[in-house]
N, C-alpha and C positions, 0 to 999 in steps of 0.2 A: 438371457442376460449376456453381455455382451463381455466374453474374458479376455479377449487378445487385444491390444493397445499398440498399433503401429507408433505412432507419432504421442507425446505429453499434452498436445491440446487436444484428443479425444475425451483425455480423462476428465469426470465430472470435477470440477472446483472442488466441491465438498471433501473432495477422498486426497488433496493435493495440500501440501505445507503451503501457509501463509508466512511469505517470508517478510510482511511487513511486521508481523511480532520481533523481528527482530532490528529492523532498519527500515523507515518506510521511503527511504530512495538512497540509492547509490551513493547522493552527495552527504548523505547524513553517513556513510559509510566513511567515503574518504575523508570525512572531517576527525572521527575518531582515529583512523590513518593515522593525519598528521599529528594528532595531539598526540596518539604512541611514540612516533619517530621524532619528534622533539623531545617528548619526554626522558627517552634511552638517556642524553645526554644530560636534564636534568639528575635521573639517577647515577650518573656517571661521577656527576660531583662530588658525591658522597663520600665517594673510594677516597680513605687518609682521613676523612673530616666529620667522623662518628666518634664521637669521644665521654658522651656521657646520655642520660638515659631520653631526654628530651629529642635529641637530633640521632637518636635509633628510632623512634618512635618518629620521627618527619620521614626518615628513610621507608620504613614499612606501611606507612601510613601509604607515601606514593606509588610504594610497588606494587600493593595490591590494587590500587586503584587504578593503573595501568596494568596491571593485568586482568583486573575484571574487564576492562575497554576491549585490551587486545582478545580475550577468549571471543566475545561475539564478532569481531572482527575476523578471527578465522574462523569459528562458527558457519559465517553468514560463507563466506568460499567455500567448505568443506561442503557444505549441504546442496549449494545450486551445482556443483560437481558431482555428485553423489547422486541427482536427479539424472544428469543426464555427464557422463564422462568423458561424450564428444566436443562441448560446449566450451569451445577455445578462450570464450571472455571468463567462462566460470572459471575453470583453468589459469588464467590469470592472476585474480583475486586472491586464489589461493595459493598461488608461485608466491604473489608477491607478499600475501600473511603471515607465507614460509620465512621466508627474507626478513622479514620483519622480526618474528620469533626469533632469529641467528643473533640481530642485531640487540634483540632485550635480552637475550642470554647473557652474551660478552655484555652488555653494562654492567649487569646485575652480578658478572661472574664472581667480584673480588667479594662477593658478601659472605659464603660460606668459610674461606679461608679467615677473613677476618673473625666473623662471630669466632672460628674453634680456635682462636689465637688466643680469644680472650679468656681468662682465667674464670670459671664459670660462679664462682662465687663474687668475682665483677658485674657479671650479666645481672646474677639474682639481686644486687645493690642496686642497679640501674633501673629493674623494675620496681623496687622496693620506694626509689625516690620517683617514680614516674608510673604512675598509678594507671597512665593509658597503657602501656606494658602490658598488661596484664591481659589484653585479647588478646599477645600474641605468646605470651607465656609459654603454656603447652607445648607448641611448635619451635621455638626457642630452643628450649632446655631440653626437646625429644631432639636437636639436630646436633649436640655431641654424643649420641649414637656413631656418627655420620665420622668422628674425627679422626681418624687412623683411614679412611678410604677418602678423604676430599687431601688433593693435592694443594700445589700451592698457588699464591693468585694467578699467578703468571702464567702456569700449567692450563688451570681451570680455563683462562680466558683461550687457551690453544684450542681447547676440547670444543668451549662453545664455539666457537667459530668455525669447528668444522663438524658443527652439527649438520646439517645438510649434506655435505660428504658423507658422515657414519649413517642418514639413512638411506643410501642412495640403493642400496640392495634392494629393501623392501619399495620403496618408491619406482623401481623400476617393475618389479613385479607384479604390484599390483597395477601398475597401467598395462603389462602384458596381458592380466588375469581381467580384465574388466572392460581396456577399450581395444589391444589388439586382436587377442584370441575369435576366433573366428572356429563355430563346431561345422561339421559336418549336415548334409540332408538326411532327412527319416521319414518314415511315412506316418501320416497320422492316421485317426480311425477313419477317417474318408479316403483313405487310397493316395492322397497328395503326398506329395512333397514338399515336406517345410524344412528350412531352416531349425537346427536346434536349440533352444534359448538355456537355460541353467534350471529355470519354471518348467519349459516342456519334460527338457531332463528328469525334473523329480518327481514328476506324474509320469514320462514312463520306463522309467528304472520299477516300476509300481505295477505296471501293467500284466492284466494275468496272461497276454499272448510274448510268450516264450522268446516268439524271434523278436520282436518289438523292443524289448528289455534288450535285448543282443546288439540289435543295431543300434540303441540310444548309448548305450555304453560303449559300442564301437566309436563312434561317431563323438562323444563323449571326450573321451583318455585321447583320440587320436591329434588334437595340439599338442596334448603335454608330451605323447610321445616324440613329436618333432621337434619340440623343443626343449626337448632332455636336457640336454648341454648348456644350454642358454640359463633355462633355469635352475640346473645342479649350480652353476655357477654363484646365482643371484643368493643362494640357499645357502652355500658352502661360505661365502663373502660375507653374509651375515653372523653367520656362527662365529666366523672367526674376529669378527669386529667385536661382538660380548663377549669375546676368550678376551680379547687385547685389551677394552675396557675394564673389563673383571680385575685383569694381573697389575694393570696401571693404577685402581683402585685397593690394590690389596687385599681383595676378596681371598678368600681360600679357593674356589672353585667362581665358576659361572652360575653354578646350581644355587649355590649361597650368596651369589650376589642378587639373584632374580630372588630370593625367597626374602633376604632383608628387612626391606619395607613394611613387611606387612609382619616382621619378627616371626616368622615361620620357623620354627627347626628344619632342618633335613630330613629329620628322620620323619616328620611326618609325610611328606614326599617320598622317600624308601621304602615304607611302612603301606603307603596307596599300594605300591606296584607290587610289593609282595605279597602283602595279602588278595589283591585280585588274584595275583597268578597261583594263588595257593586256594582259590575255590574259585577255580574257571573253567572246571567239570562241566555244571549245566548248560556252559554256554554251549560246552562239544555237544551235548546232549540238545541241546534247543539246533543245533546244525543238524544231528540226525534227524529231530523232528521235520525239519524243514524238506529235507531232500526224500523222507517216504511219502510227505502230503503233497510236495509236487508234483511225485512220482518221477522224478527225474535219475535217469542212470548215472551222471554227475553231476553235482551241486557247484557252481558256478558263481563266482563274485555278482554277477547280473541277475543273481535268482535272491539273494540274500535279506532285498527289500520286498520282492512278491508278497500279496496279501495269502494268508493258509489257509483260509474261509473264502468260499468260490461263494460267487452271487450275491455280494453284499457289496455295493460302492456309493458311496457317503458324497453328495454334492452338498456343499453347504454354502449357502450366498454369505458376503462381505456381513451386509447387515443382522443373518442368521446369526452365523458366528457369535458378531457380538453380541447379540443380546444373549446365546449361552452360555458366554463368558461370565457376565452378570450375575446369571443364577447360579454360578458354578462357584465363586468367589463369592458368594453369600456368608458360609463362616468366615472371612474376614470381617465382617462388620458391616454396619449402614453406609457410615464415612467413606470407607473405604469404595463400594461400590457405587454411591455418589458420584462419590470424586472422577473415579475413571468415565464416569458417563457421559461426564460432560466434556471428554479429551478427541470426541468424535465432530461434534457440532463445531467445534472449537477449532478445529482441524491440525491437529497437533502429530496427525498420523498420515505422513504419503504410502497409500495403498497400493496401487496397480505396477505392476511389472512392464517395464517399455525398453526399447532397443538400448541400451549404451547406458541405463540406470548401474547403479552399483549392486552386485549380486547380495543374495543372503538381507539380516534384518540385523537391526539394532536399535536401541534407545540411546539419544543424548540428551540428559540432563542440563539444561543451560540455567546456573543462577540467576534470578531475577527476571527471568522467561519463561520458561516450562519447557518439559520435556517433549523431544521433537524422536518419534517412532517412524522409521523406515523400514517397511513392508517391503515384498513383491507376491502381492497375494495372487493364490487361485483358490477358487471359491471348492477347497475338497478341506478333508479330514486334518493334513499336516499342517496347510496354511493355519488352519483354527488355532493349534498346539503354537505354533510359533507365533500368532498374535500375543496368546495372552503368556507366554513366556517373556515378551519383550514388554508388555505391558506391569508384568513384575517388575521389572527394572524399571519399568515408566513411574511408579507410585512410589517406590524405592527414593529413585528422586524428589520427585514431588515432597514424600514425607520428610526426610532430609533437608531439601531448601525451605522448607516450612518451619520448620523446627533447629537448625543450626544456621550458628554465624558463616556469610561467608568461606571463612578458614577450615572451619571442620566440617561440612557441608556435602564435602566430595569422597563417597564411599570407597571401599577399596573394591578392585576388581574380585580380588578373595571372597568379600561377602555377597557380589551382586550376584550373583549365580545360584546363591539360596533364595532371594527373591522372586525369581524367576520358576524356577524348579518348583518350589512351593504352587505357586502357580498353575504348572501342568500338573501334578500330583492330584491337586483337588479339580481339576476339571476331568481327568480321566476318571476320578473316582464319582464324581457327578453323573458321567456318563453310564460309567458299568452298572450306578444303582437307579436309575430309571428306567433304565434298558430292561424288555421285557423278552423280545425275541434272543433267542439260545446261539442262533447264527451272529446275529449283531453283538451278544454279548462277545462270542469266540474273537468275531472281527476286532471289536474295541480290545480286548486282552491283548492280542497278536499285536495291536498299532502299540501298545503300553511295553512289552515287552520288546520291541525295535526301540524306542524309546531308551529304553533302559541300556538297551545296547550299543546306541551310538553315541548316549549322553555319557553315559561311564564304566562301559567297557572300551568301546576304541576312544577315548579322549587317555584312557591311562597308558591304554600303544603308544600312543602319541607322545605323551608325558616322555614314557620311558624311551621312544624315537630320539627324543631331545635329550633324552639323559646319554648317551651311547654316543650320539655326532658329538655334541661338545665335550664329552669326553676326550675323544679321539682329537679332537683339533687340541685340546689341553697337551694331549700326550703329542702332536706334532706329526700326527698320522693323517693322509690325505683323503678330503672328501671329494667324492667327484658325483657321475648321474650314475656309475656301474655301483659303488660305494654303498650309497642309499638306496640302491637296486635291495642289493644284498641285504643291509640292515634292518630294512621292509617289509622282506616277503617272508627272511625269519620270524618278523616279528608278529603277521599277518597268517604266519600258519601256527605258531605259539599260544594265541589270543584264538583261531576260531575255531582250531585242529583240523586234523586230516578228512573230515569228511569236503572240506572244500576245494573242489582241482582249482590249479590255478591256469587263468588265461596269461599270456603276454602283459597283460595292463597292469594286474595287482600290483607288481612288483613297482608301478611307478606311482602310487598312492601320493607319495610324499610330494609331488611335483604340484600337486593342485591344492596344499592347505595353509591359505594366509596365515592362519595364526602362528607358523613356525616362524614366523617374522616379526613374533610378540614371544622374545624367549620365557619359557616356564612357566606359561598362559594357560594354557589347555587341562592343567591339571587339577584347575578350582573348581571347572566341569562337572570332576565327577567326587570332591570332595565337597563340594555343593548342592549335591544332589543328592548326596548320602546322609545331610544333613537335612535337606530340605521332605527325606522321605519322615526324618522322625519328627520334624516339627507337624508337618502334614498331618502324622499321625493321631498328634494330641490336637491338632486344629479337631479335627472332624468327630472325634469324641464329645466335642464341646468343650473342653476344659478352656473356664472363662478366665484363669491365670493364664495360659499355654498363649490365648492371643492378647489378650495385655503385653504378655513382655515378649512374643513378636510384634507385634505394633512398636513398642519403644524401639528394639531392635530397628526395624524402619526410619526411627526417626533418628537416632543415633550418629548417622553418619557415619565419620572418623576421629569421631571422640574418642573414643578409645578403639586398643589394636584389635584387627580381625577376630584372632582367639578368643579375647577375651569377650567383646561384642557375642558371639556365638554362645559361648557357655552362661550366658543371659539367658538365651533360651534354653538351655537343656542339652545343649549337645557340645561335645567335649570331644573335639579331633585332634588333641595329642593323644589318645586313647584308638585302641583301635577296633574300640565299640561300635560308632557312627559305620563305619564301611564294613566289620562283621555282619550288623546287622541290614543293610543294603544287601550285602550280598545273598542276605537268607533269603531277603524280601524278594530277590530274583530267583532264589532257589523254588520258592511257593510257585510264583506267576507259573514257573514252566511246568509243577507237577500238576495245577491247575488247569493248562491249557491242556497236556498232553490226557488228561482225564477225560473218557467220552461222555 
């Protein structure tokens, strides 16, 4: 089979997004265009001329329906972008949905100052006499939360407008990180020289030949190393844009303004990092294990992914995969594995890895569309894991736009990480109990316990990375690329201990992780994964309540907040139960492996 994909037309149609689900020509594109960019102005009228509950209800009636238009509108840019990120006309589309997004903010801005103006026992009169109200009710009377951090109109409309400016950090970044970045040559098993891609990268950071790993990691870090400075910059620009928007909002911190939304306390965020770093023994311990199975005199950042079971490697084709997805999500339900089966034929997933694609994977949920899954498969062991991690999130969606209005339809990032999770949880566990051979079981344990380790032990480094720089810009102390050096590689020898020497590179970890450009993101990671081990749990038991009300859970949305969604199911993360017991569940894995 054929895994390497120069050019997007080698790839089979079947494994590629139909983009006509969502526009079936350009001009049916630009026609929604202009009905947004007319519209802005219709909503603009508004401002001053909402005054009872009838023409609040005209005003939201419009907004959402200009913004249902406008999300497939950038949708449709974001995604032929994301195929291929050299594609100057893709690039366009999505400049100018940018632009467009600037221009529906500033109309819409005066609305939030307005609604917290109004006296809130007004608002509840205005639904009381205007019975269509009542869809938007919820989100209403939840947005004087909001009223002590939304400034005034006039502020507001400053902000929107220089939407585009505040994301100019992370938009330069990731066109560094996607279409300038350019790795190094390596050799592959045939003795050539290739080009390294992100895909080659993570099969052979994997590799059991020693120098191989060396060179790809070389070859690897050696952009971000060049352009330290560039992007210390982009990184440091960010942070301080969410210190400035935080203090101009009246947040207490930046920590508490990312956490907000989803009504998170802090302490449960506090509470993640301490208790990891207060039972992160095994992991020093799973590093000793690692550096007597390689037999290596020093253990090395580039050895850290090796497999610890020699002569076991797992080719698994596109099609394989999923049909062991299938069996492997069976305690989900019939529905359930139904439903995803048909998101293959349907073509709802671009598969293959090609030049200038957008690295890594993800799922978008589009209302009124379906969910559109972005691959860069290779037909090995991880690609599998990250299919059906992204297909949690795909069914996530699905159940959600099935089962919710519009409005409450779009889940928090907080809870999608247990869908997911859930996901690997019961496929790994499919795997280890079929599995007959002793070797193959080692190998599947060892992939489950990396697993564990980069899902929620380094997502909490990361966490706490974020917690420590914006601190520091709070406190008015400078970030630079020596800065983050520092803050890194303490934090990077704290998290794995001393058994790991370090190379020159460690230290520049932080240079190559988008998500730091999504502040106080990384940390649902691994508070979703701690959740998603004990749903997992009672999944697989059979307990015929445990998947009823995760199935509801799925279909939930944003009905109600993160927390409370969660403790539907059984698990309760203001408690520092859920991540105790994660951490036991890694505590076993590794007395398990290290057992002959």
């Amino acid at each position: 089979m054929k895994k390497n994909y120069k050019t997007r037309s080698e790839i089979p149609v079947e494994e590629k997004w139909n983009f006509e689900d969502l526009y079936k020509s350009i001009e049916d594109w630009e026609e929604d265009y202009r009905f947004i960019e007319n519209s802005t102005a219709e909503l603009k009228k508004y401002d001053g001329l909402i005054h009872d509950g009838p023409s609040l209800y005209l005003y939201l009636s419009l907004n959402e329906q200009v913004s249902a238009k406008f999300n497939l509108v950038y949708v449709y840019g974001m995604l032929q972008t994301d195929v291929d990120t050299r594609d100057t006309a893709a690039q366009s589309l999505l400049d100018r949905a940018k632009q467009l997004a600037v221009k529906l903010s500033a109309a819409s801005s005066f609305f939030m100052p307005f609604l917290l103006s109004l006296d809130e026992n007004k608002l509840k009169e205005y639904i009381q006499h205007e019975p269509r109200l009542q869809y938007f009710e919820q989100d209403l009377l939840d947005s004087y939360r909001y009223k002590k951090h939304v400034l005034s109109k006039e502020q507001e409309e400053i902000i929107s407008n220089l939407g585009e400016v505040l994301s100019a950090s992370s938009h330069t970044f990731n066109m560094m990180n996607n279409a300038d970045i350019k790795f190094g040559n390596v050799t592959n098993d045939e003795g050539e020289k290739v080009v390294l891609t992100r895909g080659l990268y993570s099969k052979l950071i994997e590799h059991t030949d020693r120098e191989k790993r060396q060179e790809a990691y070389k070859a690897y870090y050696q952009p971000y190393l060049q352009l330290k400075n560039s992007i210390a910059s982009t990184l440091a620009s960010s942070i301080k844009t969410n210190v400035t928007l935080a203090r101009l909002r009246n947040y207490p911190s930046a920590l508490e303004k990312g956490l907000f939304g989803d009504m998170v306390p802090k302490e449960v965020y506090e509470n993640l990092i301490a208790a990891t770093k207060a039972n992160v023994a095994p992991l020093h311990q799973y590093a000793a294990i690692r550096k007597k199975k390689l037999g290596v005199e020093e253990l090395r950042q580039y050895d850290l992914n090796a497999p610890l079971v020699n002569g076991v490697k797992l080719e698994i084709s596109y099609d394989a995969a999923f049909d062991i997805i299938l069996k492997a999500l069976a305690p989900l339900g019939e529905e359930y594995v139904a439903t995803l089966k048909t998101f293959k034929d349907a073509r709802y997933i671009d598969v293959r890895e090609t030049p200038g694609k957008r690295s890594g994977a993800y799922n978008l949920g589009v209302y009124g569309v379906h969910p559109f899954v972005l691959l860069n498969h290779h037909d090995d062991l991880d690609s599998m894991f990250t299919m059906i991690h992204e297909f949690g999130h795909a069914m996530h969606s699905w159940y959600s736009n099935k089962h919710q209005p519009r409005i409450s339809a779009g889940y928090s990032i907080f809870v999608a990480e247990v869908a997911s999770t859930v996901n690997e949880v019961l496929l790994i566990n499919y795997l280890l109990k079929k599995e007959t051979n002793d070797d193959l079981k080692k190998y599947l344990l060892n992939h489950f316990i990396d697993q564990f380790r980069g899902t929620f032990f380094t997502q909490v480094m990361f966490a706490e990375f974020e917690k420590i720089t914006h601190e520091m810009a709070e406190n008015g102390q400078p970030l630079n690329a020596e800065v983050f050096n520092q803050i890194y590689e303490s934090l990077f020898s704290q998290y794995n201990g001393d058994k790991v020497v370090f190379d020159e590179e460690v230290k520049y970890g932080w240079a190559r992780i988008p998500h730091f450009y999504r502040p106080f993101y990384v940390y649902k990671y691994a508070t979703g994964f701690a959740a998603a081990i004990d749903i997992a749990d009672r999944l697989l038991s059979g307990d015929r309540a445990s998947l009823a009300a995760y199935l509801e859970f799925l279909k939930s949305g944003s009905s109600e907040y993160p927390l409370e969604l969660l403790m539907k199911t059984g698990v309760d993360l203001t408690s520092p139960s859920p991540i105790k017991n994660a951490l036991k569940r890694f505590e076993q894995l590794i007395d398990e492996f290290a057992g002959e």
